[in-house]
N, C-alpha and C positions, 0 to 999 in steps of 0.2 A: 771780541769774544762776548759783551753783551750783549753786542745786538744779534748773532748768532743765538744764546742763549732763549731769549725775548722771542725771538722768531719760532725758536724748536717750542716754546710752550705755547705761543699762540693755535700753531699748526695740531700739538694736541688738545689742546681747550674745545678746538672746531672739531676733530675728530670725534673727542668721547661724547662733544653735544649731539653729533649727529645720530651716532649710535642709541643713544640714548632719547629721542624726539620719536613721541608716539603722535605728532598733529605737525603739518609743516610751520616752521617758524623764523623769526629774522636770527640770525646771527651777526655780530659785527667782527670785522677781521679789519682792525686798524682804524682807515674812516669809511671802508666800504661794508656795503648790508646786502647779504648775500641771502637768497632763499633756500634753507635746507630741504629736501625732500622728506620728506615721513619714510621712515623704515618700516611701519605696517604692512603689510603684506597681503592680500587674499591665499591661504590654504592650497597647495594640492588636492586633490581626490584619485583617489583609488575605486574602482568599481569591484568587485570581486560576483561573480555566477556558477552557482554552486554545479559538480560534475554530476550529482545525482540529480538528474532535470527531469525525469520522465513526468508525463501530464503538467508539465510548463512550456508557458506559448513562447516566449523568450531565451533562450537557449545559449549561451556563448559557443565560440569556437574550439573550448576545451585547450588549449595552447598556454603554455605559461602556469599551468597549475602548481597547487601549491599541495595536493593531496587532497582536497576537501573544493577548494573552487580556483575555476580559473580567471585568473588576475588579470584585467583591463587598469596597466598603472600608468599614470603622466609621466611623456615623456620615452615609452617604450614602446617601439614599431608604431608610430605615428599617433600614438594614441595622446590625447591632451585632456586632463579632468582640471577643472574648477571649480572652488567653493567661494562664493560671493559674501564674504562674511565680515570683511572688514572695517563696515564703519553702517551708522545707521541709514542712509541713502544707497546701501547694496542694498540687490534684491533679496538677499538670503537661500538664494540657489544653488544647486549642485547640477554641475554639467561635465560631460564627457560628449568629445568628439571623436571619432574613429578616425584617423585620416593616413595617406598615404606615406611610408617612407622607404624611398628605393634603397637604402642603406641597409633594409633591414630582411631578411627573409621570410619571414613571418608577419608579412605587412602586406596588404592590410588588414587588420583584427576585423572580423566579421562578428555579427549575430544570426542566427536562425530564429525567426518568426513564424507562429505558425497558428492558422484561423482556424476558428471552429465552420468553418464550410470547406474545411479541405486542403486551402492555399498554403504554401509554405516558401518562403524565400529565406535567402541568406544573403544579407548584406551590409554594408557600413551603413553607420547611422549618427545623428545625433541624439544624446537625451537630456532631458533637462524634470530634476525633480524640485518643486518649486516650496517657496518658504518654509524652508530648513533652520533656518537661523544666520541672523545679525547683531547688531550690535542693540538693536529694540525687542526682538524678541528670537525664541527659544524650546526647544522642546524638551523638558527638564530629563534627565537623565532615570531611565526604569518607565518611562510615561511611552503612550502612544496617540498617534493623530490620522486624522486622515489630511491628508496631501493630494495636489496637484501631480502629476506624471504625465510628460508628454516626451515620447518617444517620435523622430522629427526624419523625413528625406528617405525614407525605405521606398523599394521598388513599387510599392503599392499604394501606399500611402505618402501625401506629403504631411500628414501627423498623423499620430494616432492618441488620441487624448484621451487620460485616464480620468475622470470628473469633470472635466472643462464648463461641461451643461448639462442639463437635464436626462441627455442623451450617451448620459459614461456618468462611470461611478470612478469614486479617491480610491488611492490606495490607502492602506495601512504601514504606518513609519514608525518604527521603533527606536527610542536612543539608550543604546545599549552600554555604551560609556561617552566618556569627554570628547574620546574623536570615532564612534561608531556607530551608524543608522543602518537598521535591517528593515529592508521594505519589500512586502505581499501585498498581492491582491486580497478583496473582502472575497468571503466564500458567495460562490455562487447562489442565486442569481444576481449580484452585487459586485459584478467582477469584469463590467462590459468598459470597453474604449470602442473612442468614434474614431470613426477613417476619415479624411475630410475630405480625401478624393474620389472615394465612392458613396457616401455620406449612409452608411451603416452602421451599426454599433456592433462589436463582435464580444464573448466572451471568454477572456483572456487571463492566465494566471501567470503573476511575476512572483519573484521569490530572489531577492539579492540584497547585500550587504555594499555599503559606501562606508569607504574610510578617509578623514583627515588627514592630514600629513603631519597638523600638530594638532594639541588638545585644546577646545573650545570651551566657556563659560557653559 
């Protein structure tokens, strides 16, 4: 009965360590040293594209709405968002992938893009909006910045980059609470992304909100 006893408290000793380990660490279980995993996490992201889009080059598919916009969430009809925020070697990015899932009806979630020369497509895409925040830095909450935005794999483009160089301008990031960043374009003429397959710069307005899945420093 002791050594049952002895045994049930070890097994939870290593349990509640585990849970409780923000960096991976030794644990010992008897005379063995076991490497715990870190429970840290990187974030969900949620995309949301508002239904009122007129004169915006970026457009969602309108599916999934919530009344106000429609929701690109992880994990629904193929879609996959990431927030790179976990530790200070993330890049501090927020990514969403469009991707395919035959399980789903409504898959795959598309965008509508659309140039100021006329072109309009609809299709999957990757985006990625860069130094968001990590564990080194941060966009303080009611503050705004300009960021990196690269929108990645459309039919026309294999990016479209929003400030990259000299040849595109940042957007505008807003952090509107702990887990909420609303990002526009700058007003025209301050509003250009380059294509890198036709090596043009077009004038583009985005207008969308990213959300957390949980609340950040």
């Amino acid at each position: 009965m002791k050594r049952g006893f002895f045994g049930a408290l070890v097994l939870g000793v290593a349990l509640t360590s585990c849970n409780e380990l923000t960096a991976p660490q030794s644990v010992a279980v008897g005379t063995d040293v076991r490497l715990v995993r870190s429970t840290v996490t990187d974030p969900a992201s949620t995309w949301k594209f508002p239904l009122a889009d007129a004169g915006l080059s970026v457009k969602s598919d309108r599916k999934y709405s919530d009344g106000i916009y429609s929701v690109y969430a992880d994990g629904v009809c193929g879609v996959t968002g990431r927030f790179f925020a976990s530790s200070a070697t993330s890049s501090g990015d927020i990514t969403v992938q469009l991707g395919a899932d035959h399980r789903c009806v409504n898959a795959p979630r598309k965008l509508t893009i659309s140039y100021d020369d006329g072109f309009v497509e609809t299709t999957q895409s990757f985006i990625n909006l860069h130094d968001i925040e990590n564990t080194t830095m941060s966009i303080p909450i009611g503050s705004t910045a300009l960021r990196f935005l690269g929108i990645h794999y459309t039919t026309r483009c294999d990016a479209l980059q929003f400030g990259k160089d000299a040849n595109s301008d940042k957007v505008l990031v807003t952090r509107v609470d702990a887990h909420t960043w609303h990002v526009v374009s700058q007003a025209t003429p301050n509003d250009r992304a380059y294509c890198t397959t036709t090596g043009r710069s077009y004038h583009m307005q985005v207008d969308f909100v990213v959300v957390s899945s949980r609340d950040l420093p």
